[in-house]
N, C-alpha and C positions, 0 to 999 in steps of 0.2 A: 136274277135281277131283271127288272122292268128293259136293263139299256140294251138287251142280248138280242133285239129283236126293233126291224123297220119301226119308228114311230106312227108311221100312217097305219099300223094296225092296232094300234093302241087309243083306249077310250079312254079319257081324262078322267073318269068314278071306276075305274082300273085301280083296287087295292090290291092285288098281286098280281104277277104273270110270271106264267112259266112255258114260254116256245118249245116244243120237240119237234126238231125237225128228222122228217121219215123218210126217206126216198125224194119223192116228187111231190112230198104233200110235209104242211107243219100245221104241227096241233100246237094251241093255243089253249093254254087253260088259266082261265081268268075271274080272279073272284072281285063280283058287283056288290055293290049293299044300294038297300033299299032305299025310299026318303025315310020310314021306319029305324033305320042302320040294322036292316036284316040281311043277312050276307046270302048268296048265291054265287053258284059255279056255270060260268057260260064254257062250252068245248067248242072250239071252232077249229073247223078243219080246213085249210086255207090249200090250193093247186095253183102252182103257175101251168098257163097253155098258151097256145098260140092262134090269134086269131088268122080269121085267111088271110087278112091284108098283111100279115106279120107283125102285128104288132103283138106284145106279151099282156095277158089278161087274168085274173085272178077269179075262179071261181071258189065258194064259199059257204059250207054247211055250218049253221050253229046249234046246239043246243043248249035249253035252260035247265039247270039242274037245280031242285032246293033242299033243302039242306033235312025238311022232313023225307024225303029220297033217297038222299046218300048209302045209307046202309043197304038198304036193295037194290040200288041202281050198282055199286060195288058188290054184291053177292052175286048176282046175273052177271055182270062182267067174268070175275073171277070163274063162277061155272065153266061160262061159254071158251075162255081160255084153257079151263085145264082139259074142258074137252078137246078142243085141239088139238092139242100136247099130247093126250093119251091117244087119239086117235087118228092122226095126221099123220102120213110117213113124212120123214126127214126128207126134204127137200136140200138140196144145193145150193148156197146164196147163187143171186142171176148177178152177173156182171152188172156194174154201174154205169149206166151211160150220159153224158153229158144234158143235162137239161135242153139247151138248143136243138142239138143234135135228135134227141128221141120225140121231141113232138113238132118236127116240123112240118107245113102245110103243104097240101097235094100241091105237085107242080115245083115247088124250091130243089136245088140241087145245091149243090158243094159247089163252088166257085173263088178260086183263089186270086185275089189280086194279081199275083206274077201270072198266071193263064191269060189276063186281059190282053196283056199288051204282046204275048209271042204267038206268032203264026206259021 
C-alpha cells in the first residue's frame, strides 16, 4: 500500500507504489497513467547521504518503463540475474551498519554529550 512509505516521495497520478527498501537505497516502483489512461512503470532508486554541512540529502535515479518494454526490459533483467547466480561466488552478508554512522562527512567524529562536560 501507498501508506508504507514518506509521502513527500509520492506523486498524486501515483496508481500504485510499492517501496523496497535495500540497504542504503529504496526502490520505488510506481505505476503512472497517461492523459491517454495509458499506464506506465517509473523505478526510482532513492539514497540518503550526507551533505558536508551535515545535513541529510537525497539523491535520485529514475526510470520510465512502458508497458510495450515490459517483456524485454524483464527478460534482460532475469538474464543478467541468473547470471549472477550462476556465476558469482557466494559472498558473506557484510554487516549492517547504521545509516548515520556509515556516511559521515570528512572531519565529524563521535562525540558524546556526557564527554562535553568531564575533564
Amino acid at each position: 500500500m501507498m501508506d508504507d512509505f514518506d509521502r513527500s516521495e509520492r506523486n498524486d497520478s501515483d496508481l500504485f507504489s510499492k517501496p523496497v527498501k535495500a540497504g542504503k537505497r529504496t526502490y520505488f516502483f510506481d505505476v503512472k497513467a497517461t492523459r491517454d489512461n495509458d499506464y506506465y512503470l517509473t523505478i526510482t532508486e532513492s539514497r540518503r547521504r550526507v551533505d558536508r554541512d551535515g545535513k541529510f540529502t537525497y539523491d535520485k535515479h529514475k526510470i520510465f518503463l512502458y508497458k510495450e518494454d515490459f517483456e524485454k526490459f524483464a527478460d534482460g533483467m532475469k538474464e543478467a540475474v541468473d547470471y549472477i547466480k550462476q556465476n558469482c561466488p557466494e559472498v558473506e552478508e557484510r554487516p549492517r551498519h547504521n545509516d548515520a554512522d556509515a556516511e559521515k562527512p570528512s572531519g565529524y567524529s563521535d562525540v558524546s554529550f556526557d564527554d562535553l562536560g568531564s575533564k
